[in-house]
Every structure is written in structure tokens, then in C-alpha cells.
C-alpha positions as CSV (number, residue, x, y, z in Angstrom):
1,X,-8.8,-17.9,-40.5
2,X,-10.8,-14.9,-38.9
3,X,-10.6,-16.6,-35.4
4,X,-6.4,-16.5,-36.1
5,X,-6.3,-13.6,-37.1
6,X,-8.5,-12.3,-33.9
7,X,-6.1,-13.9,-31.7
8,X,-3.1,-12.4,-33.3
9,X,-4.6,-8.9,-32.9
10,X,-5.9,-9.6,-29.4
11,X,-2.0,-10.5,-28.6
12,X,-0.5,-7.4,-30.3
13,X,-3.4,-5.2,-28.5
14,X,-2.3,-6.6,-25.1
15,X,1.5,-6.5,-25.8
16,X,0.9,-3.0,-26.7
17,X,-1.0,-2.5,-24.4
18,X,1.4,-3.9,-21.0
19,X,4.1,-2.4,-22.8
20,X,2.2,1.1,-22.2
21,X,1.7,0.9,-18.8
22,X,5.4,-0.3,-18.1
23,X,6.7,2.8,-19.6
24,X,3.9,4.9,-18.0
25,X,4.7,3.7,-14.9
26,X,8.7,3.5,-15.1
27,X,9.4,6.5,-17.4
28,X,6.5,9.1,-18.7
29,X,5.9,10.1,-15.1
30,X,8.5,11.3,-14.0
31,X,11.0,14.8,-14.5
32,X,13.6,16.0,-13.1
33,X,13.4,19.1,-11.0
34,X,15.8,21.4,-10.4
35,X,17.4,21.2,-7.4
36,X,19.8,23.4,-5.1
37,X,22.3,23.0,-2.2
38,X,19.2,25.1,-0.6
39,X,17.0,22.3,-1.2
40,X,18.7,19.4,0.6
41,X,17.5,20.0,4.3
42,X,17.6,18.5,7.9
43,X,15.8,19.2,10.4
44,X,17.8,20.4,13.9
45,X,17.3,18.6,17.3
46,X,14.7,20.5,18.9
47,X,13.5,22.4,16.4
48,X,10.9,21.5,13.8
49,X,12.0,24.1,10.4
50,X,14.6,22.3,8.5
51,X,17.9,24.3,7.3
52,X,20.0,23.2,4.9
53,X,23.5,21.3,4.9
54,X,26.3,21.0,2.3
55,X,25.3,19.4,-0.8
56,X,27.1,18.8,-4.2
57,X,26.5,16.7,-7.1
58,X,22.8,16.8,-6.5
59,X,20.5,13.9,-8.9
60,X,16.7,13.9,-8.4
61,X,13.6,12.7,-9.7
62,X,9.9,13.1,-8.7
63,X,6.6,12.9,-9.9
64,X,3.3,14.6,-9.6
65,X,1.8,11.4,-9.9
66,X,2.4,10.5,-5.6
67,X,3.8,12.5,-3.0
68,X,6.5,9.1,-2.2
69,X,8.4,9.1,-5.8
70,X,10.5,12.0,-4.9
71,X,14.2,10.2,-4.7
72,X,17.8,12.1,-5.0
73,X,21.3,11.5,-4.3
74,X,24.5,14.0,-3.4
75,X,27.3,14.2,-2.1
76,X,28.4,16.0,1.2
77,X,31.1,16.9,3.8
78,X,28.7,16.3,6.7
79,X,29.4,13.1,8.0
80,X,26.3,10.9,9.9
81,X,28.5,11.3,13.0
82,X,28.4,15.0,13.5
83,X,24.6,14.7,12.4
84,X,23.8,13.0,15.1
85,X,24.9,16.1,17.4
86,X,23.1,18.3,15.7
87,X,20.1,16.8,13.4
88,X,16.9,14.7,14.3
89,X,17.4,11.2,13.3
90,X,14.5,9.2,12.1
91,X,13.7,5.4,13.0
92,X,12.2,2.8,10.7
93,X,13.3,4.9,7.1
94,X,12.7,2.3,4.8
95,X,14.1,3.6,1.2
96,X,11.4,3.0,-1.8
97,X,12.7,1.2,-4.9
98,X,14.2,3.4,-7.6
99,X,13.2,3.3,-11.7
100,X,16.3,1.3,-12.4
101,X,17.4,3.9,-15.4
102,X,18.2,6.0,-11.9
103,X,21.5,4.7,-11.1
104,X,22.5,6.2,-8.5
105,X,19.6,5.3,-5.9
106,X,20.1,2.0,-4.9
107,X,17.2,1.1,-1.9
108,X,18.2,-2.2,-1.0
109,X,21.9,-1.2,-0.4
110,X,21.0,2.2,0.7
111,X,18.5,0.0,3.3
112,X,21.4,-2.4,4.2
113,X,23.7,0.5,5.3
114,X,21.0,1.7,6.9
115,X,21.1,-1.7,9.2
116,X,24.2,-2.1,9.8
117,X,24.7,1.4,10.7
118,X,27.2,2.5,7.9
119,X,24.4,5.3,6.8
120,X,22.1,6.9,9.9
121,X,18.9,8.6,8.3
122,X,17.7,12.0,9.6
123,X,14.3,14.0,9.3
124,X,14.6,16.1,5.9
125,X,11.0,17.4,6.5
126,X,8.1,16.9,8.5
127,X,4.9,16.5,6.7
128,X,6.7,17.9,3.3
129,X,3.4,16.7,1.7
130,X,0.0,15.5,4.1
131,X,1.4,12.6,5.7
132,X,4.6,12.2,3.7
133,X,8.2,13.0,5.6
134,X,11.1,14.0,3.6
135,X,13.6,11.3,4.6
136,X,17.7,12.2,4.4
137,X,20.3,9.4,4.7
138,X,24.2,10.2,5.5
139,X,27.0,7.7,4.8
140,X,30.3,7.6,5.7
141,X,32.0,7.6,2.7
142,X,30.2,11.1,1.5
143,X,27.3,10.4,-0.6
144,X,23.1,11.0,0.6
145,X,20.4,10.2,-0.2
146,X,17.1,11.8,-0.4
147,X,13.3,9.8,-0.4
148,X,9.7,10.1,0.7
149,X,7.9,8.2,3.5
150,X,4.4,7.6,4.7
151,X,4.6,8.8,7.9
152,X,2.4,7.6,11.1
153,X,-0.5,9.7,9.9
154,X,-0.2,8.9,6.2
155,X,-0.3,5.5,7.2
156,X,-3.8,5.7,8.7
157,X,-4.6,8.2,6.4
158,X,-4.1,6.4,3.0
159,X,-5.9,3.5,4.3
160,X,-9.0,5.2,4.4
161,X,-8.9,5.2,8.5
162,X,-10.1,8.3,10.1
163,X,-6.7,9.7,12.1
164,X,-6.2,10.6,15.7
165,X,-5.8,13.7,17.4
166,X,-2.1,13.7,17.0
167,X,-2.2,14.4,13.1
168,X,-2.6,17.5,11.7
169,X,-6.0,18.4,9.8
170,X,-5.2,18.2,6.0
171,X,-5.7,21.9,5.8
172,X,-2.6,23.0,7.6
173,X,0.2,20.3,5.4
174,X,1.3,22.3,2.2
């Protein structure tokens, strides 16, 4: 009877206990922060301070937990065409996977327009955290879409492998 009722209570501990660290993980964490039309930024061709574009409808989420959970979505009049002439565009953006309570980031069909080239993503920020770039994806049809991404440095970096010359010491990232 005490080896049952040891069982039972191991079970309940670890049911408890997985069902902690899902909502920890997948809601505890993260807030929303207020955001402006100010905050939604690209960065020029040429230039290397971002300036912000025409945003509406703004919906964001982050966490103090990483530098990468950092996701929103708007709505805009600039189209990814006249982008292009105007704003850096950055290769290999690779959307993270939103909590699904966040509706209104979808990574896997924000990565598929991505492909085949109904959304063009551009350089929100440089180094917005050591390593991390501010990533900012246009569609056609209006809406954006705003995520975090290891750059080349963070790569190395969060690996535990010293960096080249070409990073910037940690000092001089906000």
C-alpha cells in the first residue's frame, strides 16, 4: 500500500512539476511592452542608425529572460518594394517560433513568404542587444513583423568561441 501510494505522489509531483515549467517557459516570462510607431525602425542603405517607418496596429511581446524572444507584428503603408530603395535588407532572417497564445506571429508562414519572396526582411537594428540584430519583415499585403536574431558574432559568441576582430568588444553593444 505505501509503495502505491509513493508512486501516486511521485506521478502528481512530476505532472506538477512538467506542468510548471511549460507555463514558465510559454507564459510567466513574458510581458508586453509598450510600444510606439517610434519604435519600429529600419535601418537606411548606407547608414548604420536606424529611423523609423510608418507603423499601426503595433502587438509585441518580449522577455528579460533572452535577448531573441522579442517578437511583434503591425501593420504599414511601406511596401517591401520601396524598402528595397531605401532600407538595408538582411539575408538568411530565419523568424523564431512564437508562444502560440500570440496569434498574430506566425514563423513558419512569415518564413515561407520570406522564400518565395512575398515578404523581403530588412535590418531593424544592428547589435540591438550583444550579438542580437533586430530583424524587420515587409509584406505585400501591409502587415510586419518584428523578431530577434543571433547574428554572425552571437553565433560564435553563445557558443562559447572566442570572436574575431570583426565583432565589437561586449563593452560597446547596449
Amino acid at each position: 500500500m505505501i509503495g502505491k501510494l509513493i508512486a501516486i505522489f511521485l506521478v502528481v509531483l512530476g505532472l506538477l512539476t512538467a506542468g510548471s515549467v511549460y507555463y514558465l517557459q510559454v507564459y510567466y516570462f513574458y510581458e508586453e511592452p509598450e510600444m510606439s510607431a517610434e519604435d519600429v525602425r529600419l535601418t537606411p542603405l548606407g547608414r548604420d542608425e536606424p529611423v523609423a517607418i510608418p507603423a499601426t496596429k503595433i502587438e509585441a511581446i518580449d522577455a528579460e529572460s533572452s535577448p531573441i524572444r522579442f517578437r511583434a507584428c503591425f501593420r504599414t503603408d511601406l511596401t517591401p518594394d520601396a524598402a528595397r530603395e531605401t532600407y538595408r535588407p538582411y539575408e538568411d532572417a530565419e523568424p523564431l517560433n512564437a508562444p502560440g497564445w500570440f496569434d498574430c506571429f506566425d514563423a513558419a508562414a512569415i518564413g515561407s513568404a520570406l522564400l518565395d519572396g512575398r515578404a523581403t526582411a530588412f535590418l531593424g537594428e544592428r547589435n540591438y542587444a550583444y550579438g542580437v540584430d533586430r530583424i524587420v519583415a515587409l509584406t505585400e499585403d501591409g502587415h510586419g513583423y518584428v523578431w530577434h536574431q543571433l547574428n554572425n558574432c552571437g553565433d560564435v559568441d553563445y557558443t562559447g568561441t572566442p570572436t574575431t576582430e570583426a565583432c565589437p568588444p561586449r563593452e560597446d553593444v547596449q
